[in-house]
C-alpha positions as CSV (number, residue, x, y, z in Angstrom):
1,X,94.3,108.8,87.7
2,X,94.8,112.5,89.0
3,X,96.7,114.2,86.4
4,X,99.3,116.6,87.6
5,X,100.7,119.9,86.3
6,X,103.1,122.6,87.4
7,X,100.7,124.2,89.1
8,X,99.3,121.4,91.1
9,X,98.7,122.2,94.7
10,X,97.5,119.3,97.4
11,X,94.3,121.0,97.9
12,X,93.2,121.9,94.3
13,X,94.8,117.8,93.8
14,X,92.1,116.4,96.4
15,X,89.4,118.3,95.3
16,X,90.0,116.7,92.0
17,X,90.2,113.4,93.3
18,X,86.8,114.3,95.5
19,X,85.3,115.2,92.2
20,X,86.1,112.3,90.3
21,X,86.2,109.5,93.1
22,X,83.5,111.1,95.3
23,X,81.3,107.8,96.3
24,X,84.9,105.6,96.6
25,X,86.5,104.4,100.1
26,X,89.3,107.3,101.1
27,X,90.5,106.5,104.7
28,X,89.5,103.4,106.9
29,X,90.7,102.5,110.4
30,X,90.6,99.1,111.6
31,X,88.4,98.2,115.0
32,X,90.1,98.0,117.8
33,X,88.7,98.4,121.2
34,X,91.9,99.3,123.1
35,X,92.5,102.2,120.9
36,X,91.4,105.8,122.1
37,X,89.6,106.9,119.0
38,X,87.5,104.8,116.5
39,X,87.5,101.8,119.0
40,X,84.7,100.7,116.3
41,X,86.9,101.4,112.9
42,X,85.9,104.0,111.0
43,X,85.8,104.1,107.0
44,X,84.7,108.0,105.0
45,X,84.5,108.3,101.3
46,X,86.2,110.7,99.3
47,X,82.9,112.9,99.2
48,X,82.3,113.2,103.1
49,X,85.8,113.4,103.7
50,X,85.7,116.7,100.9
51,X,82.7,117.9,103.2
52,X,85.0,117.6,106.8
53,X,87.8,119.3,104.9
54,X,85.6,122.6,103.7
55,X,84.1,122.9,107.6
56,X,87.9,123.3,108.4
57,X,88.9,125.6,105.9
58,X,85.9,127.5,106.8
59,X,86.6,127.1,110.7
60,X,90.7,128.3,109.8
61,X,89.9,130.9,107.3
62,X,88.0,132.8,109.4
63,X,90.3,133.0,112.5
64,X,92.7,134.2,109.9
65,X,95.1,131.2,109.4
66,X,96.9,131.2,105.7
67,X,99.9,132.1,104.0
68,X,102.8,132.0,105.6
69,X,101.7,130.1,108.8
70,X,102.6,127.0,110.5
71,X,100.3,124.7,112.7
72,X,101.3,121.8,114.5
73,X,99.7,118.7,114.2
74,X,99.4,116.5,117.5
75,X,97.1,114.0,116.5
76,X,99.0,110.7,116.6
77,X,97.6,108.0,113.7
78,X,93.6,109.2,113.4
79,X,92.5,109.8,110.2
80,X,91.2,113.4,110.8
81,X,95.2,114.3,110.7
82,X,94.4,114.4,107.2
83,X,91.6,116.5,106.9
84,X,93.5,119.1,109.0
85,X,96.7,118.7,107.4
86,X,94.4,119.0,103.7
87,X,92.5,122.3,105.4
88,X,95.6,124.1,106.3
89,X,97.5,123.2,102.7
90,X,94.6,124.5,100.9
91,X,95.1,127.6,102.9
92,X,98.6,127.8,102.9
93,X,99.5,127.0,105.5
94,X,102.4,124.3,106.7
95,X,101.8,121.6,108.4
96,X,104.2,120.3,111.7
97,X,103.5,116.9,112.3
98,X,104.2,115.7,115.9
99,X,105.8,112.8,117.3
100,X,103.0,111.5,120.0
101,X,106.1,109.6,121.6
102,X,108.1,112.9,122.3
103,X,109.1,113.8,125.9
104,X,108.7,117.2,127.2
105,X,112.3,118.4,125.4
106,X,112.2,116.4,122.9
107,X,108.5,118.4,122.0
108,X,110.2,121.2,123.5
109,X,112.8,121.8,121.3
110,X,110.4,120.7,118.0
111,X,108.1,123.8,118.4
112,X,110.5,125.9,119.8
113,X,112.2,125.4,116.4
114,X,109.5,124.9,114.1
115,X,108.0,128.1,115.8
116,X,103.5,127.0,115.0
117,X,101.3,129.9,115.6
118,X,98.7,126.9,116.7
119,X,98.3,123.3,117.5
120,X,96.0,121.2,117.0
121,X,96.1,118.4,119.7
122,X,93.6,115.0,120.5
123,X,91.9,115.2,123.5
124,X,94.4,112.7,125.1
125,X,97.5,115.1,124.5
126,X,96.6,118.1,124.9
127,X,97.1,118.6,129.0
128,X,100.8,117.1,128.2
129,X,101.2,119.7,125.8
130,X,100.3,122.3,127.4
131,X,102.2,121.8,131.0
132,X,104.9,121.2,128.1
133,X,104.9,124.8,126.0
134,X,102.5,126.8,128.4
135,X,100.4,129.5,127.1
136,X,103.1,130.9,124.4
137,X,101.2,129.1,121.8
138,X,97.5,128.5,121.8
139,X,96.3,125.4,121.1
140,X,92.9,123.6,120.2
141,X,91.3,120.4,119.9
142,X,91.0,118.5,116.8
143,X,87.0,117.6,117.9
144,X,86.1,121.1,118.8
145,X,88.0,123.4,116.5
146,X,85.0,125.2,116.3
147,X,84.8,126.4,119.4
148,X,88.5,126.7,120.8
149,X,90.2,128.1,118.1
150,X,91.9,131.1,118.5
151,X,93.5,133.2,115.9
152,X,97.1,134.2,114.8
153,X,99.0,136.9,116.6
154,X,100.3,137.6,113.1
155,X,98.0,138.0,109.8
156,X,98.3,135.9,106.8
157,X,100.7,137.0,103.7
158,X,98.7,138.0,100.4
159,X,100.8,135.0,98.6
160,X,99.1,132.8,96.4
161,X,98.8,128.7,96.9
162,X,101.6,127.5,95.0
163,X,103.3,124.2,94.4
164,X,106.5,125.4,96.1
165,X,105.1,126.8,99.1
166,X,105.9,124.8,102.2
167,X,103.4,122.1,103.0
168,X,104.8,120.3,106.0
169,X,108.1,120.2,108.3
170,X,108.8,117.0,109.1
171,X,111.5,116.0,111.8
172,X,114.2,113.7,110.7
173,X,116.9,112.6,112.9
174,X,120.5,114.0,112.0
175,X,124.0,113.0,112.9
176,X,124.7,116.5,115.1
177,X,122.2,115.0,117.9
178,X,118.9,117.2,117.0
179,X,116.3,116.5,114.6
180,X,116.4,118.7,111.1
181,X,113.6,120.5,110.2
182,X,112.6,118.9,106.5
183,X,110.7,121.5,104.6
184,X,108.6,119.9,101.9
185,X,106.5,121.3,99.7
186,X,103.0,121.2,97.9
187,X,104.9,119.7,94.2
188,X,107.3,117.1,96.3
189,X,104.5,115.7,97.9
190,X,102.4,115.3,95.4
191,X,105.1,114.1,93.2
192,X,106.1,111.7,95.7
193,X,102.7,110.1,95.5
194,X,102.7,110.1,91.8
195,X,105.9,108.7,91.4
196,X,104.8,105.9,93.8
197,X,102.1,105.0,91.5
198,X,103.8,105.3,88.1
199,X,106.3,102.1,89.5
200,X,104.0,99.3,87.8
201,X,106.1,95.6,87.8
202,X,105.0,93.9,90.6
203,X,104.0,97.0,92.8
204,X,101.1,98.2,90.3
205,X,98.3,99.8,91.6
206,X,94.4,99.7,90.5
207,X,92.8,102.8,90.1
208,X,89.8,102.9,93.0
209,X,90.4,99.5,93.5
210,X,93.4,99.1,96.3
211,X,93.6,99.3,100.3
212,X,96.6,100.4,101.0
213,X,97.3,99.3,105.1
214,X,99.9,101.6,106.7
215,X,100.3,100.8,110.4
216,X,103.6,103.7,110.1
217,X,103.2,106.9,112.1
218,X,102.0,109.8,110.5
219,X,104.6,112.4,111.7
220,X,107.0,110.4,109.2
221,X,107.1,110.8,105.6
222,X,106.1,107.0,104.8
223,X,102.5,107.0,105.7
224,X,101.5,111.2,105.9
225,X,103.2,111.6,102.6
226,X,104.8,108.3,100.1
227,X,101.3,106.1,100.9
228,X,98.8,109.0,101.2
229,X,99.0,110.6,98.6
230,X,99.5,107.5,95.8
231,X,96.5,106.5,97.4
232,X,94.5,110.1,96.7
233,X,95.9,110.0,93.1
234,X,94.3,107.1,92.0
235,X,90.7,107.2,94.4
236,X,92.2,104.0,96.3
237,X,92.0,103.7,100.2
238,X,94.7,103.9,102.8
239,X,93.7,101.6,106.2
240,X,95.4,103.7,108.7
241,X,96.6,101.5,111.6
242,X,97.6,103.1,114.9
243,X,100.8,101.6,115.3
244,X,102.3,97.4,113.8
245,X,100.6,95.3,116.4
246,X,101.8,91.1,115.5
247,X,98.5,89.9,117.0
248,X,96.3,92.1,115.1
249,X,98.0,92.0,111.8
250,X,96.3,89.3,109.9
251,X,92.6,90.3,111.7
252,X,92.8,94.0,110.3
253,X,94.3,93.1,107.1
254,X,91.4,90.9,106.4
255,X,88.7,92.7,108.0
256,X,89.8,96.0,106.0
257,X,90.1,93.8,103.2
258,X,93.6,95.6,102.3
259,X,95.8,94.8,99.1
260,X,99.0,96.5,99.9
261,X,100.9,96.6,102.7
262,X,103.7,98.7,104.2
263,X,106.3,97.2,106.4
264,X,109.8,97.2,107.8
265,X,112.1,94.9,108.7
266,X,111.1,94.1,112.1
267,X,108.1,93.4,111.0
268,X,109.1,90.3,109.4
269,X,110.7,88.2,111.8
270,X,107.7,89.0,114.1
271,X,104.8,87.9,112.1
272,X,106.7,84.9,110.9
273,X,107.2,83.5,115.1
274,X,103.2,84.0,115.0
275,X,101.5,80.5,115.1
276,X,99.8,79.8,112.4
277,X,96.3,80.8,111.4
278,X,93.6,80.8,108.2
279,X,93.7,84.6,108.4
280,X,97.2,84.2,107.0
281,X,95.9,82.1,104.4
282,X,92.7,84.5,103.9
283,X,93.5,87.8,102.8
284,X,93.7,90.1,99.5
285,X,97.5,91.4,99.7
286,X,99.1,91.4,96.3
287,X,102.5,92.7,97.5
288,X,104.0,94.3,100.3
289,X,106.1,97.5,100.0
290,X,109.0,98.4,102.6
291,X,112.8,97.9,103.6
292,X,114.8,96.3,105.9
293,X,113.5,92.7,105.9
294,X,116.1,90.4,107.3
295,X,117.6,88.2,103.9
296,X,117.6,84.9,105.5
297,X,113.5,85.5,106.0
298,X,112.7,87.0,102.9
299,X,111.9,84.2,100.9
300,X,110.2,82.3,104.2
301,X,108.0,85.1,104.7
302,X,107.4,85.4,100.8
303,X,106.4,81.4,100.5
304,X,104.5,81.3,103.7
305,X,102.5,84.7,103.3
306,X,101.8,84.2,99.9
307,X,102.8,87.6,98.3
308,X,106.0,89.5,97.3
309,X,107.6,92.0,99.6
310,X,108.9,95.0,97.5
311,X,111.9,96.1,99.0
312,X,112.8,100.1,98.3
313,X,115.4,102.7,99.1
314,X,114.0,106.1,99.4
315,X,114.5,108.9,102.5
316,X,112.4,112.0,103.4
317,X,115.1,114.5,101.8
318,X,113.8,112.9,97.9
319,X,111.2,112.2,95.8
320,X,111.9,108.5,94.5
321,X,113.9,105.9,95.0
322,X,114.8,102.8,94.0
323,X,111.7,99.7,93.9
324,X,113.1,96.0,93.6
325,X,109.9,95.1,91.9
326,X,110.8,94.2,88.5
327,X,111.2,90.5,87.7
328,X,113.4,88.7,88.6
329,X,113.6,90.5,91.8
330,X,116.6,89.6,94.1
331,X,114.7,88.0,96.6
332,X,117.0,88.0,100.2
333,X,120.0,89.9,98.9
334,X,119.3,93.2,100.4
335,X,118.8,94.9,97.1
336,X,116.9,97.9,96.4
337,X,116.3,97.7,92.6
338,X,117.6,99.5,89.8
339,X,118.3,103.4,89.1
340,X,114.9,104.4,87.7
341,X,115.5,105.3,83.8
342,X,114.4,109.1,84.8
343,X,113.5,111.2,87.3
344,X,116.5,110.3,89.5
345,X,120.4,109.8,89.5
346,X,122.6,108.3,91.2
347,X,126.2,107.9,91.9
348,X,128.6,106.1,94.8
349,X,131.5,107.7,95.7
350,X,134.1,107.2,98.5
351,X,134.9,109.4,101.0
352,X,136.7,111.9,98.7
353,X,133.4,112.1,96.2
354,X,135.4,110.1,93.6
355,X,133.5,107.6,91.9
356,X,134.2,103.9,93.2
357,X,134.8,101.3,90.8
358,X,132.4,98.6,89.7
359,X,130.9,96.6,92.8
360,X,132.8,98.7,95.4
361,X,131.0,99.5,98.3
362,X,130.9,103.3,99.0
363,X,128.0,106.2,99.8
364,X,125.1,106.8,97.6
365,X,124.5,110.3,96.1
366,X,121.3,111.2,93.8
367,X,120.1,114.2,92.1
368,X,117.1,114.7,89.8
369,X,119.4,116.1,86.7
370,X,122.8,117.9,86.1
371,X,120.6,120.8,85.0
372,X,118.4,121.0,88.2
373,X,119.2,118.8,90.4
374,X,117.2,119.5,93.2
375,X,113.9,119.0,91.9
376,X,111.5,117.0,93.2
377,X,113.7,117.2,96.7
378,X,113.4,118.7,99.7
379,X,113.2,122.5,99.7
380,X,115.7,123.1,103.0
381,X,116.5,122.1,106.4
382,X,114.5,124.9,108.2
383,X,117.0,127.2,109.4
384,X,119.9,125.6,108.6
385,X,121.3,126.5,105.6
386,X,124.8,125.5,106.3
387,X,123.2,121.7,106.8
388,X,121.5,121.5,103.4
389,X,124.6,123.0,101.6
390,X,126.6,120.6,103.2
391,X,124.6,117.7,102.1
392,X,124.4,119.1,98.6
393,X,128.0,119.3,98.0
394,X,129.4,118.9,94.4
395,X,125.5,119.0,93.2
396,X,124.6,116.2,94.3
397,X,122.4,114.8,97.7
398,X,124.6,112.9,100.1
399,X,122.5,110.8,101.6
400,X,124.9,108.5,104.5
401,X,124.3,105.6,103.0
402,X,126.8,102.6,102.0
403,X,125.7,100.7,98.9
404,X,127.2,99.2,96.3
405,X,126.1,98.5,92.6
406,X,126.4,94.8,90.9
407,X,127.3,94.3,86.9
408,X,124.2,93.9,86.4
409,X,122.9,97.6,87.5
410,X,121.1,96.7,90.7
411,X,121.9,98.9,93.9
412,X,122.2,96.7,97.3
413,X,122.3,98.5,100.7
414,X,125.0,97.8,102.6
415,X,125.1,99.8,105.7
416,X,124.5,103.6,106.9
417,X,127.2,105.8,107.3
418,X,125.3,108.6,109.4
419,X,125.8,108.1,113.4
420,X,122.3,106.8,113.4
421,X,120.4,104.2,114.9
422,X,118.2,102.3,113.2
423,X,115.9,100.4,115.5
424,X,112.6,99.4,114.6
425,X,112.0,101.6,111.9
426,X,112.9,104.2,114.1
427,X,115.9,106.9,113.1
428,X,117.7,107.6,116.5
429,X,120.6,110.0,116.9
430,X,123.4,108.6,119.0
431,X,124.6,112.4,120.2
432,X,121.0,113.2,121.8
433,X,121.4,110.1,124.3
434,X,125.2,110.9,124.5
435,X,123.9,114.8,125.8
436,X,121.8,113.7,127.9
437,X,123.9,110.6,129.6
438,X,126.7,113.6,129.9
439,X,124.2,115.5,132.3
440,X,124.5,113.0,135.1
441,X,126.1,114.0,137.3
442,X,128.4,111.0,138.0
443,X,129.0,110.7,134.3
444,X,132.6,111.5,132.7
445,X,132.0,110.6,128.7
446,X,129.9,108.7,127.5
447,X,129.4,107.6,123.8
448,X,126.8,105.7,121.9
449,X,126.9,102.9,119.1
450,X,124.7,100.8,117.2
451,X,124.4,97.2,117.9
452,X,123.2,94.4,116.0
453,X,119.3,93.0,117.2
454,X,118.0,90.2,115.8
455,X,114.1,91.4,116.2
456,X,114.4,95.3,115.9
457,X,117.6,96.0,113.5
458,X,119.8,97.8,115.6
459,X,119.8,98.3,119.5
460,X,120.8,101.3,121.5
461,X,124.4,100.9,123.4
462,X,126.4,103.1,125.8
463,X,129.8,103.1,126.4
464,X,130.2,105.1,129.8
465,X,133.0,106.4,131.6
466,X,132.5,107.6,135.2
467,X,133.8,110.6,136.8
468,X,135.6,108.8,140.5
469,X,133.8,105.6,140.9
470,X,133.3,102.0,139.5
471,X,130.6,101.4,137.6
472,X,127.9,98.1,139.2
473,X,124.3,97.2,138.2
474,X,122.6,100.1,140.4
475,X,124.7,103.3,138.6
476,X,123.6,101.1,135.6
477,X,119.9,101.1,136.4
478,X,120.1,104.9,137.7
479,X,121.0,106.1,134.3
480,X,118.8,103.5,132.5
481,X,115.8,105.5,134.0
482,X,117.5,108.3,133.7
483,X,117.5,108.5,130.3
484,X,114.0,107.2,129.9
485,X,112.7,110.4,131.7
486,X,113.7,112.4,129.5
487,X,113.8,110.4,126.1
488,X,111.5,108.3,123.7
489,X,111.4,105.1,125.5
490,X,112.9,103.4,122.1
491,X,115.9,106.1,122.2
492,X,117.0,104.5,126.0
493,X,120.1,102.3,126.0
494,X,119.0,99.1,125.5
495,X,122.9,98.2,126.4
496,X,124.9,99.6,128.8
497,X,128.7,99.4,129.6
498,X,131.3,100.9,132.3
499,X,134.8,101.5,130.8
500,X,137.8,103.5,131.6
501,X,138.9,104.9,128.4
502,X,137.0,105.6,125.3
503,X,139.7,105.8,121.9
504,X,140.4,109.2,121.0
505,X,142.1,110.6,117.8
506,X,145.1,112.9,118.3
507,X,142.2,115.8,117.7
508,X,140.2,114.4,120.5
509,X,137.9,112.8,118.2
510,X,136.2,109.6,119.6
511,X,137.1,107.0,117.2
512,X,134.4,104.6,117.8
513,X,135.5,101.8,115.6
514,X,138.3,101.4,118.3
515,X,136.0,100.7,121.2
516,X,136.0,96.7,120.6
517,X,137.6,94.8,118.2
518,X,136.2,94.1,114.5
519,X,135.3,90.6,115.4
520,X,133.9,90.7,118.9
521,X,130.4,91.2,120.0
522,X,129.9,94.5,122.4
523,X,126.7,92.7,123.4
524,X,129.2,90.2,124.9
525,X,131.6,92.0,126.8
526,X,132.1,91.5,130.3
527,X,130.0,93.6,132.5
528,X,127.3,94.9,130.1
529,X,123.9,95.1,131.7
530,X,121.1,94.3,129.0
531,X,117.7,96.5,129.6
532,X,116.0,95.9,126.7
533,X,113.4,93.9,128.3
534,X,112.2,97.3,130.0
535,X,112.3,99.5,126.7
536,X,108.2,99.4,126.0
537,X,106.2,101.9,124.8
538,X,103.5,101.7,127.8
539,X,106.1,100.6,131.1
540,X,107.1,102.4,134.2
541,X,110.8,101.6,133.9
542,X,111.6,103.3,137.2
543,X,109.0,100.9,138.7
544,X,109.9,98.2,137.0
545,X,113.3,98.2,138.2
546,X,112.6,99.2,141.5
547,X,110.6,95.8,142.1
């Protein structure tokens, strides 16, 4: 295994791992002839992969890209997001990983905030990035950096590499309606992938012998960062699907021959209302790692599959978490594991920060140590100081989430106490569809829950009050669409519901808990139009409705 120090950075860490691992598998893609890139896989050892990263460094380094610079990476799941992201680290430079599923604000508002002095884009995105930004910031194409690069307005600081220094901003979803900027650097994400491979019990890695398959996006922090680099650490392979595909599950888990997977939740139900088929029966998996998975099919999915699935808490802000992988594990309970023995505390406290008592339910709060707690976290929200004070209150990390802690020390998730959306493994914040629902023009108020869905977690629902006239299936469909012109297609209301009166506090807080009562079903309510059939990723909605 890689050993790291206190001055471990991720580029002097892979050329280590190149050194000692050189003729191992690094990064695989399954086949697949629908996809854009690699429709014939692709597979690159640790030594040819430390070759594509030096013609990089050489390419950046020479139009003047280091310290102190930030490049956006629009290069949705290929592998050669890591060789660029790798390149720029070893230069210094920080890494902004784009969402491929952002509309134009959405992207809009991402670099206008993270402020790149280039992107790198495939060949695919790069006209819809550029009518998006223009020519403020020059961009280039991942195949032909070579020859389209163009260099910084602004030259590179004389700092050093260090483990501190930023290595990427990703873009979590935050309760004000706008992503946060999470600045993470060289040590947490290295560290992240070390404590990933330092779990052992039922999650324990080989050392150059695991294929880690990780159909996640690579703008979030489970595949670019957690799986990545436990997989560099220890010369093993990560598989890197383009996106969780039922169908071709099974046929690229055995093809790739991978031994971990990563899932969540929705996963689950999905690959256990496949038919049956010896591919199921076939494959190398030794244990799955992920959250979310519904308790009533953890077991059935366990028993039919033929491996444990490991479920975790963690979140972007911290290194660590918790691993339900030590035996007996609490198999369809919801549980997360144990507080690990270092490296991470915890506490739940209630709203007023007091501790709860013993098996009360109340929000989770961690720290590294009373004497530092924020190492191994997050460095900042970019620009937003008053955001990561606020969430470090009393010393310790809030993180929004409800869990409570059994006699016998182990932590079970209860529910999240952030106005998010969780929907198929995807964070969505209820204000950005309120906003943008508020623009129509025949809209009065409109606010935005969570609802229960069997298949994806959560669902998107509005709650809409018009300005002079009664709501009917075509306003309904109007503002379906649009929404979904200007959103993620998973962010549109999957629900949506004309009222006359939203609850209000006497401070003219919406109090949404009042909308419908505790024990009724918003998904029932008389006159809600359901649009969730039209929510996919590759559908004209405004055509679809139309005909």
């Amino acid at each position: 295994m890689i050993q790291l120090n206190h001055n471990s950075t991720i580029g002097q860490a892979f050329r280590e791992a190149v050194r000692v691992y050189g003729h191992n598998w690094f990064l695989m893609a399954p086949k697949n002839e629908h996809r854009k890139y690699h429709p014939d896989g692709y597979a690159i050892t640790y030594l040819d992969a430390g070759e594509e990263v030096d013609r990089l460094i050489t390419a950046y380094s020479r139009a003047g890209y280091g310290s102190g610079h930030r490049v956006g990476l629009d290069l949705e799941n290929r592998p050669e997001h890591f060789f660029h992201k790798i390149a720029l680290n070893s230069l210094g430079v920080c890494c902004v990983p784009l969402n491929c599923e952002y509309r134009e604000n959405e992207l809009l508002y991402v670099i206008e905030h993270s402020r790149p002095d280039l992107i790198v884009a495939a060949s695919n995105r790069i006209c819809f990035v550029k009518a998006t930004i223009g020519d403020r910031i020059p961009i280039c194409l991942d195949d032909d950096v070579f020859l389209t690069l163009s260099s910084p307005t602004k030259v590179a600081s004389d700092d050093p590499v260090s483990p501190s220094m930023p290595a990427s901003i990703l873009y979590t979803s935050g309760t004000t309606g706008r992503p946060k900027g999470c600045v993470l650097s060289h040590s947490y994400e290295l560290e992240s992938g070390a404590w990933y491979l330092s779990r052992g019990g039922v999650s324990t890695f080989k050392e150059g012998g695991d294929r880690l398959y990780n159909p996640l996006p690579l703008y979030h922090v489970n595949a670019s960062v957690f799986s990545f680099f436990c997989i560099l650490l220890a010369g093993n392979c990560q598989i890197q699907g383009d996106r969780f595909h039922p169908n071709r599950w099974w046929k690229e888990v055995n093809e790739c021959e991978a031994t971990v997977v990563h899932y969540l939740g929705v996963i689950v139900p999905m690959l256990l209302g496949q038919g049956t088929s010896d591919l199921e029966k076939t494959h190398k998996v030794r244990f799955g790692i992920g959250a979310g998975v519904e308790a009533t099919l953890h077991q059935k999915f366990e028993e039919r599959f033929g491996f444990p699935l490991v479920e975790v808490w963690g979140m972007t802000e911290v290194v660590g978490g918790f691993f339900d992988n030590a035996s007996p594990r609490s198999v369809g309970t919801r549980a997360v594991g144990k507080v690990p023995s270092s490296g991470l505390e915890a506490r739940i406290v209630d709203a007023n920060d007091s501790l709860t008592p013993s098996g009360a339910t109340g929000e989770l709060t961690v720290r590294y140590s009373e004497a530092t707690p924020r190492r191994r976290f997050f460095s900042e929200y970019l620009d937003d100081p008053i955001a990561t004070e606020d969430a470090w209150r009393g010393g310790w990390f809030h993180t929004g989430d409800l869990v409570r802690q059994t006699a016998d020390g182990v932590i079970h998730f209860v529910d999240r106490n952030k106005n998010i959306i969780r929907r198929s493994g995807e964070n969505i914040a209820a204000a950005e569809i309120e906003e943008v629902l508020q623009s129509h023009p025949l809209v009065r108020q409109a606010t935005v829950i969570a609802v229960k869905d069997e298949i994806r977690e959560e669902e998107v629902y509005a709650c809409i009050v018009l300005k002079s006239i009664v709501g009917n299936e075509s306003i309904a469909k109007e503002l379906f669409v649009f929404c979904v012109d200007q959103l993620s297609y998973f962010k549109a209301p999957g629900y949506i519901w004309f009222t006359n009166e939203i609850p209000k506090s006497g401070t003219q807080k919406v109090q949404k808990y009042l909308i419908f009562k505790t024990d009724s079903d918003p998904r029932e309510a008389k006159g809600v139009f359901d649009f969730r059939s039209l929510k996919t990723r590759n559908a004209n909605a405004r055509q679809a409705i139309e005909i």
